[in-house]
C-alpha positions as CSV (number, residue, x, y, z in Angstrom):
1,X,80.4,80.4,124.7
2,X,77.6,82.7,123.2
3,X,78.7,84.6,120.7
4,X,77.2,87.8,122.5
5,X,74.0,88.6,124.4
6,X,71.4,90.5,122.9
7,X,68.7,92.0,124.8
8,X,65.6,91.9,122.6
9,X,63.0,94.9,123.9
10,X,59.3,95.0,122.6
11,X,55.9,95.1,123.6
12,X,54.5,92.9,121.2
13,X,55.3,89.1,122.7
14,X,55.3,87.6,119.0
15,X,57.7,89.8,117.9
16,X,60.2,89.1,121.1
17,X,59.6,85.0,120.7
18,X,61.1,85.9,116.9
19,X,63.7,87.8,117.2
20,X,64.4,85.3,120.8
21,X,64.4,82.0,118.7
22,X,66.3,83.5,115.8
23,X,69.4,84.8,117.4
24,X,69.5,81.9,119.8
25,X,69.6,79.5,116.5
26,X,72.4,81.7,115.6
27,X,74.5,81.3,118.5
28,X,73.6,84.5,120.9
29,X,72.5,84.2,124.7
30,X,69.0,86.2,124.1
31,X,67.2,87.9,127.3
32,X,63.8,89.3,126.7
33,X,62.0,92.6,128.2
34,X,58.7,93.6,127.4
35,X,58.9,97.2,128.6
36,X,61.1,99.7,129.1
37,X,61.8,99.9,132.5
38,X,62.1,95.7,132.4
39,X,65.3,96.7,129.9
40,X,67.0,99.5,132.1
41,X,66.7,96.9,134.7
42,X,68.7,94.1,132.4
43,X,71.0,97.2,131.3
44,X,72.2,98.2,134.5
45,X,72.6,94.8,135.8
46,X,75.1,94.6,133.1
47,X,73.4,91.6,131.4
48,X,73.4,93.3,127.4
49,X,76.4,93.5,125.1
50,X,73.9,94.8,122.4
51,X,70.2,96.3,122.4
52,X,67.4,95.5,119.8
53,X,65.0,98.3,121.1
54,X,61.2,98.8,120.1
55,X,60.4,102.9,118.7
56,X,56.7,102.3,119.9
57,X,56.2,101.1,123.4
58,X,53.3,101.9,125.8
59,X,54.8,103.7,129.2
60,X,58.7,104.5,128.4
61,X,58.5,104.6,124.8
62,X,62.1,103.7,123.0
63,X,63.3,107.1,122.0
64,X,63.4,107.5,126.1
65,X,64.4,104.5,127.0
66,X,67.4,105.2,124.5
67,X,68.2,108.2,126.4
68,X,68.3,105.7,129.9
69,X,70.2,103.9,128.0
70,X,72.7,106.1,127.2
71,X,72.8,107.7,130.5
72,X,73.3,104.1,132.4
73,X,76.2,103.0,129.6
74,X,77.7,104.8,127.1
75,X,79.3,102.2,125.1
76,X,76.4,98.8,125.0
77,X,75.1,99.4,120.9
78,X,71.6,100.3,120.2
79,X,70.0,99.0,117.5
80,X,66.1,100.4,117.2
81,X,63.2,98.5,115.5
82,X,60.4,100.3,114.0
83,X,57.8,99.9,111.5
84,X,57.6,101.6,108.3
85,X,56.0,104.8,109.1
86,X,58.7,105.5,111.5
87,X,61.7,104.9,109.8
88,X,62.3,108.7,109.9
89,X,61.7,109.0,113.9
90,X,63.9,106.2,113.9
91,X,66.8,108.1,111.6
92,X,66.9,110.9,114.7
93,X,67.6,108.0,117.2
94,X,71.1,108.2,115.6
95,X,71.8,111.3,116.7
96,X,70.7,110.3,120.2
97,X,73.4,107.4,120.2
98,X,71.4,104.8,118.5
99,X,74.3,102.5,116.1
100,X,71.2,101.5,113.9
101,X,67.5,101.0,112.8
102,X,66.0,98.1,111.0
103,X,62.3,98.2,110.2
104,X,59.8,95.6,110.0
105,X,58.6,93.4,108.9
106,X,62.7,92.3,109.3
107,X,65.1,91.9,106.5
108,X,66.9,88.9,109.0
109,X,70.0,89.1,106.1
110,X,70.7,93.1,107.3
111,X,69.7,92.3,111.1
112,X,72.8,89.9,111.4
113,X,75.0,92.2,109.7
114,X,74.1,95.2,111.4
115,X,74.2,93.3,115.4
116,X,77.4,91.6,114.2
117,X,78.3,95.3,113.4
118,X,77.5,96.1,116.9
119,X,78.8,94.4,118.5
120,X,82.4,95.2,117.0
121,X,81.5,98.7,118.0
122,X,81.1,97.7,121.6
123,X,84.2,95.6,121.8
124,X,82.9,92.5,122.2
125,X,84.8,89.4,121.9
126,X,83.1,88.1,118.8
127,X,84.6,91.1,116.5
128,X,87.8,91.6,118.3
129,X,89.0,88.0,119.7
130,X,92.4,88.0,119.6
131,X,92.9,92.1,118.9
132,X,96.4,92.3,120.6
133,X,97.1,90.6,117.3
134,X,96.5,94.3,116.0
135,X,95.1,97.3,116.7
136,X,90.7,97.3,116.7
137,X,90.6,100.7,115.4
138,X,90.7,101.0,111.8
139,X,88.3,97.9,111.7
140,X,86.2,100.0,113.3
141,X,86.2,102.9,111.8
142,X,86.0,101.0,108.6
143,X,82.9,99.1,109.6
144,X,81.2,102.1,110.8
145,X,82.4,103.9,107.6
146,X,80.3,101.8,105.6
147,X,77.5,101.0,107.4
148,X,77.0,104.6,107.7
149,X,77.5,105.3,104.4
150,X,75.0,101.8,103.3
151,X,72.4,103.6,105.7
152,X,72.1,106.7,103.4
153,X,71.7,104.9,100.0
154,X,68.5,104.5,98.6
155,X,66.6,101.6,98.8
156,X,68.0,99.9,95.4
157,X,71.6,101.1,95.8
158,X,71.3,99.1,99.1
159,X,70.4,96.1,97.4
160,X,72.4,96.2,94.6
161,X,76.2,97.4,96.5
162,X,75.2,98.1,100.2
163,X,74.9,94.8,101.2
164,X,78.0,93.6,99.4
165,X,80.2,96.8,101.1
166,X,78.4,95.8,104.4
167,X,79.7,92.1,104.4
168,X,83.1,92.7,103.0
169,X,83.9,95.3,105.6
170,X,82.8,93.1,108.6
171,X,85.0,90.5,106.5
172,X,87.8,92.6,107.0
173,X,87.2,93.7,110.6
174,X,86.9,89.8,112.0
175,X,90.1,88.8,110.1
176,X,92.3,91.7,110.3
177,X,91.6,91.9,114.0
178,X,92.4,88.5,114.5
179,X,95.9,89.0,113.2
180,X,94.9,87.1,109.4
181,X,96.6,89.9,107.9
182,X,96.2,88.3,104.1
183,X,92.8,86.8,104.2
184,X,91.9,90.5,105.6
185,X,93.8,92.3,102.6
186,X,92.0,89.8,100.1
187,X,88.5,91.1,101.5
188,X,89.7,94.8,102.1
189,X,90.2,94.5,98.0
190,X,87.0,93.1,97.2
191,X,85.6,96.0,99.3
192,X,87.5,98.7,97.7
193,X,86.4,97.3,94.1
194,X,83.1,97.2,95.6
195,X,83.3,101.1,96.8
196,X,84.7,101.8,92.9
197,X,81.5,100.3,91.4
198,X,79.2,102.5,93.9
199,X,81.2,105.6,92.9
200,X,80.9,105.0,89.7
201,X,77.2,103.9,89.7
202,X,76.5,107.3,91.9
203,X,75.3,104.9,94.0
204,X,77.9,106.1,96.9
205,X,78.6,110.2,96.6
206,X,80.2,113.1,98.6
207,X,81.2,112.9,102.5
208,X,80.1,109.2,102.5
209,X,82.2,108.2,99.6
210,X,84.9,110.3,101.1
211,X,84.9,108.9,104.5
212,X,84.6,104.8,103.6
213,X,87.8,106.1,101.4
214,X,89.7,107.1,104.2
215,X,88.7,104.3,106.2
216,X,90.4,102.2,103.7
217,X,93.5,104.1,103.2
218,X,93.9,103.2,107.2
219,X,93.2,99.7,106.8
220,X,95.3,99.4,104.3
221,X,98.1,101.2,106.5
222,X,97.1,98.9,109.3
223,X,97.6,95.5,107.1
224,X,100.7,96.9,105.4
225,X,103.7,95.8,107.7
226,X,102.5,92.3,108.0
227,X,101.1,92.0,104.4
């Protein structure tokens, strides 16, 4: 079984063939559309439990396909890919529904952490296999938390904390949702020390720190009657 299905959307056919042979290596069923409308076709057919989407396209560029998107299905994560220059345009698509951005050229490391985040978000099995073994939503308010909070740090705060928040909260989302209430509390910890050490760095700072703090506390209420 795939571990989810990623619909790759650019214009560009070396960039699709990369991003195609990559997450098939890692275990995703990968469809490819060179256009927009090719990807509102795949999207309504129901055939995408997570989006990489292209900023610049000829025709339907992705800042309107997004909004297709998100008129067809409310729920199937959105991650846009942009160069550069358009990281900023690419920051808006957030507020349009968008879960992420990653830039090129791509930083494979973040890519896997952000679909795997992602896909959590949407519910699919990979992050929430087994859930009836406890309740999905502090693991994904905790992800979300973080990633959120990672996507506002500067560039060297991400290197030097983001990336190590990013992975332990995923950690905790895949165990604690599968019911491994201790190895989840072991990785909640490392994250929380984590948090402490971007605090105190400044690398992590008003509503951001304050939110991935809350989304602790409520994983740590979550874990609390088996742990």
């Amino acid at each position: 079984m795939a571990l989810g299905r990623i619909l790759v959307v650019d214009d560009e056919a070396p960039v699709r063939e990369v991003l195609a042979e990559y997450f098939a290596t890692e275990g995703y069923a990968v469809e490819s559309a060179g256009s927009g409308l090719e990807a509102l076709t795949v999207i309504r057919g129901g055939r995408a439990d997570l989006v990489l989407l292209d900023v610049r396209m000829p025709g339907l560029d992705g800042v309107q396909v997004l909004r297709r998107i998100r008129e067809l299905n409310e729920h199937v994560p959105v991650i846009m890919v942009t160069a550069n220059e358009d990281v900023g345009l690419a920051k808006e698509t957030l507020k349009l529904g968008a879960f992420d951005y990653v830039a090129k050229p791509f930083d494979f490391s973040y890519l896997d952490r952000a679909v795997s985040a992602g896909l959590l978000q949407g519910g699919h099995p990979l992050a929430s296999a087994g859930a009836s073994a406890a309740p999905a939503a502090p693991w994904l308010a905790l992800v979300l938390a973080v990633f959120r909070a990672v996507l506002g740090m500067a560039a060297v705060a991400r290197t030097s904390t983001g990336t190590r928040m990013e992975n332990a909260a995923l950690a905790v989302a895949r165990l604690g949702g599968i019911g491994e209430c201790k190895e989840a509390g072991q990785h909640l910890g490392e994250l929380a020390l984590i948090v402490a050490i971007a605090a105190a760095l400044g690398d992590l700072t008003g509503p951001d720190l304050a939110a991935v703090e809350s989304a602790l506390a409520s994983a740590r209420r979550a874990l609390s009657p088996a742990g």
